[in-house]
N, C-alpha and C positions, 0 to 999 in steps of 0.2 A: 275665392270664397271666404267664407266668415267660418270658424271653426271655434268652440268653447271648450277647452282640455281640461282646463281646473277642475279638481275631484271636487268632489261632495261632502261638504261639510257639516257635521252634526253637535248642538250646543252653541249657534253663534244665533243672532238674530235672523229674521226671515228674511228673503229675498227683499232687493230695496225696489221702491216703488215709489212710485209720480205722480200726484196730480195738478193738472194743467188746466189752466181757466183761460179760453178766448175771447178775447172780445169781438164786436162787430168788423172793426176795421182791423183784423189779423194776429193784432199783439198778444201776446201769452205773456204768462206771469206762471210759474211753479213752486210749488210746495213738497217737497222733494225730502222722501225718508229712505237714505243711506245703506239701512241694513246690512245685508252678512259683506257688503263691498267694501266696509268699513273694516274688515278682516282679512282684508285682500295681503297673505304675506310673501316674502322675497322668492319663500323655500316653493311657490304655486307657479313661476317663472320657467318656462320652456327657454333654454338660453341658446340651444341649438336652433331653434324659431328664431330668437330673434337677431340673431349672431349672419343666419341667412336671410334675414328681409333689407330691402333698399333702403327702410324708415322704421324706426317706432316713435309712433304716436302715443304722444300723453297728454291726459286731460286732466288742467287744473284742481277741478273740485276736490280728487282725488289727494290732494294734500293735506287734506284738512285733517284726518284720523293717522297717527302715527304708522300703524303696520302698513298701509297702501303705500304712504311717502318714503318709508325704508326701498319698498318694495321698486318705485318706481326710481331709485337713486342707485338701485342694483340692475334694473334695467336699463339706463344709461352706461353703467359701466361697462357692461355686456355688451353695448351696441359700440361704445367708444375701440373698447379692444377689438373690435372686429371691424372696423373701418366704416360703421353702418351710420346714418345720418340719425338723428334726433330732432322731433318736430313735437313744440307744445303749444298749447291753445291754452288762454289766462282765463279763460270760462265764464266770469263773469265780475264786475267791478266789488261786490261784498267779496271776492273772493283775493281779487288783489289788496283790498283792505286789510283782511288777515294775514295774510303773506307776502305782501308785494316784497320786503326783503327779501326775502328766498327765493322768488324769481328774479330779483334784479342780482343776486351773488350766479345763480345759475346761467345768468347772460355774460356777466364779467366774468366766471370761469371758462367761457367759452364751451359750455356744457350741451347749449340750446344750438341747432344749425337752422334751421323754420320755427319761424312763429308767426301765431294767429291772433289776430286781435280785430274787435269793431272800434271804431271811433272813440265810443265810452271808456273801454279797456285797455285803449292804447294812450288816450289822454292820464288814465288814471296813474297806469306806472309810469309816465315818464314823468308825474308831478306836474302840468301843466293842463290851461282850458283851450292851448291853442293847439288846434288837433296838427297843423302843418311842421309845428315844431317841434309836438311829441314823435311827429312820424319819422323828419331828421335825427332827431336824438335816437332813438331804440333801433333804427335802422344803420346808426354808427356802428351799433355794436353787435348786430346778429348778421352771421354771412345771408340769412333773406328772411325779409317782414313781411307777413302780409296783412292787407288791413280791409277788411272787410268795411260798407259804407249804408249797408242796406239799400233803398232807389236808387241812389247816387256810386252803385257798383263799387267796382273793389280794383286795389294795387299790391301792387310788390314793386321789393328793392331787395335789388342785388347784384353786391357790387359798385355801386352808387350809382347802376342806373335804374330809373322808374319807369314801372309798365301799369298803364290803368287797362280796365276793359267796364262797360256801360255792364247794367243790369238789365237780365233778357227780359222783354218783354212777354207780361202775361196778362191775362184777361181782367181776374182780380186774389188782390192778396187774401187768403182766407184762411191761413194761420203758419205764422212764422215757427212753429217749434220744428226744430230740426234743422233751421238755414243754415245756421253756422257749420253745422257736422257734416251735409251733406257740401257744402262747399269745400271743408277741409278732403272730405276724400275726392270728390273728384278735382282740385288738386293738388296730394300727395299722389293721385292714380297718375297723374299727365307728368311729374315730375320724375315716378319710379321710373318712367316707361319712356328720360328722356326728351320730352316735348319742353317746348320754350315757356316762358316764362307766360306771354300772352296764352299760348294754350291751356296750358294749365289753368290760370285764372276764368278762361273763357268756359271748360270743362266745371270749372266750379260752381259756374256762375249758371252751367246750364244743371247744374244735380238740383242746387237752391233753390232756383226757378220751379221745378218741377214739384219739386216738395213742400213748397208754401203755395201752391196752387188749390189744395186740398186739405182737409185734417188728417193730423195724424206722422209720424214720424218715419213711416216707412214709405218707400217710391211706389205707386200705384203703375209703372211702368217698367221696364228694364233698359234701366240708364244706359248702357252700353249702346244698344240700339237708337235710343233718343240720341245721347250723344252724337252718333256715325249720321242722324237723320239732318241734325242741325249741322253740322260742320259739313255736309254734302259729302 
């Protein structure tokens, strides 16, 4: 389950919030205010949490305001002495614009064990337009890439071998907010839990599906059961 422990904050900005505009054919665009997450500090870290989880997940945007980026270089360290994996998502290409240095030191220190990227984000940091190249490159250097593709499904590499899997088929796209996220958990879910590399993807690729079938960010379903429905 999903659990929020962080205490409650008084004198910082208000809860951060989103708005999201669809178009007819699925795509989103967001305009997106940060608020009191932008205060997110090291000292709000449960290190026993994450000292016992198979992964921590970190997401890019979060670099942008200093105290979250302390916060989440203290949660790495947390997971490193504890033998835990480390999985981050470059969030979006303005984002590797401001940072992409820091995420490519974070790769070269061997800091990163998963990463997430689409097509755009994965061209952007490795500095090139040719997406086959950039996948070689970033995939030298992280023990597993994965590279989301939108229609054209998604891969990983690991180990220097490649696993693709198609995108599941749905009826029609009618808003992509939330593909990326729900792809990432169902697979960090099929990797905590062991499952192959195709599983995992395949898991991922069925959370995505289900979530850009409809508006809105949250599973109008209980993926667990979808999942167990499509894998027979």
């Amino acid at each position: 389950g999903i659990r929020f422990d962080t205490a409650v904050r008084a004198g910082d900005p208000t809860t951060a919030r989103c708005l999201i505009f669809v178009t007819p054919d699925g795509q989103r665009t967001m305009n997106t205010f940060l608020g009191a997450s932008q205060f997110l500090p090291a000292a709000a870290l449960d290190a026993d949490l994450i000292a016992d989880a198979a992964i921590l997940y970190l997401e890019g945007y979060l670099w942008d305001p200093e105290e979250p980026r302390a916060a989440m270089r203290a949660g790495i360290d947390i997971a490193r002495k504890a033998g835990r994996k480390v999985a981050f998502t470059l969030s979006d290409t303005f984002c590797i614009g401001r940072h992409g240095g820091d995420f490519r030191a974070l790769i070269a220190d061997g800091l990163v064990d998963i990463m997430f990227a689409n097509e755009a984000e994965l061209t952007a940091l490795a500095e090139t337009d040719d997406y086959e190249a950039a996948l070689a490159k970033i995939a030298a250097q992280v023990p597993t890439l994965v590279a989301t593709r939108g229609a054209h499904g998604a891969c990983a590499v690991q180990g220097g071998t490649r696993v693709s899997v198609k995108a599941q088929p749905i009826d029609k796209v009618v808003d992509t907010t939330g593909a990326g996220d729900l792809f990432a958990a169902g697979f960090l879910h099929g990797q905590a839990q062991g499952k192959t590399l195709e599983e995992s993807l395949t898991l991922g690729s069925i959370c995505a599906a289900e979530i850009i079938s409809h508006y809105g960010a949250r599973p109008n379903v209980d993926l667990k059961a979808l999942a167990a429905e499509k894998l027979g």
